[in-house]
C-alpha positions in Angstrom: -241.8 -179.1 1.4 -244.6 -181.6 0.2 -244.3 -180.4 -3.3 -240.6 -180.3 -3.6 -240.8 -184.3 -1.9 -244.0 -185.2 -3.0 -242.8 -187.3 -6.2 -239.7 -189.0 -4.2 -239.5 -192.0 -3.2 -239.6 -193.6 0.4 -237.6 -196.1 1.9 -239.9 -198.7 3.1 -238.5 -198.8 6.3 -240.1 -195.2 6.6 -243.1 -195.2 4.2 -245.3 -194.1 6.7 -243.9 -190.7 6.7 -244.2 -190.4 2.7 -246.0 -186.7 1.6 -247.9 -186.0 -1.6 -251.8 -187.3 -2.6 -252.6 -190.2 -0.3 -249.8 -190.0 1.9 -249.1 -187.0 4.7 -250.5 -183.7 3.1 -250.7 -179.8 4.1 -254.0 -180.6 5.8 -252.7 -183.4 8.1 -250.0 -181.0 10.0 -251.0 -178.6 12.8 -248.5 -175.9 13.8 -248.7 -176.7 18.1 -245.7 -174.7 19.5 -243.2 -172.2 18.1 -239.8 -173.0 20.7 -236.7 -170.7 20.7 -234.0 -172.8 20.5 -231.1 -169.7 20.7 -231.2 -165.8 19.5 -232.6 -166.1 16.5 -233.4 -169.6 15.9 -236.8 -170.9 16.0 -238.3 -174.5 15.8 -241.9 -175.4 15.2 -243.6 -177.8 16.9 -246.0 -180.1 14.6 -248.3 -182.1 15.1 -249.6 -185.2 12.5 -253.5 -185.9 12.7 -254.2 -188.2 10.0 -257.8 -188.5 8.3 -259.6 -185.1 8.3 
């Protein structure tokens, strides 16, 4: 997902969630929960830690 997003552009109104080099990378997100939301659906829970 930060590949495929990593060269498109934010609105400014939500630039603080921009991905790629310098903005949120792989190494920022933390995998907290896994939560099963019916049968066979699954949603992660992620957590943003900035500056590591």
């Amino acid at each position: 997902m930060i590949d495929d997003n990593s060269t498109r552009q934010c609105d400014r109104e939500h630039a603080e969630w921009a991905v790629g080099p310098g903005y949120i990378e792989l190494r920022h997100l933390y995998l907290v929960e896994i939560w099963q939301v019916s049968k066979n659906s699954f949603e992660p829970v992620i957590c943003y830690k900035g500056d590591v």
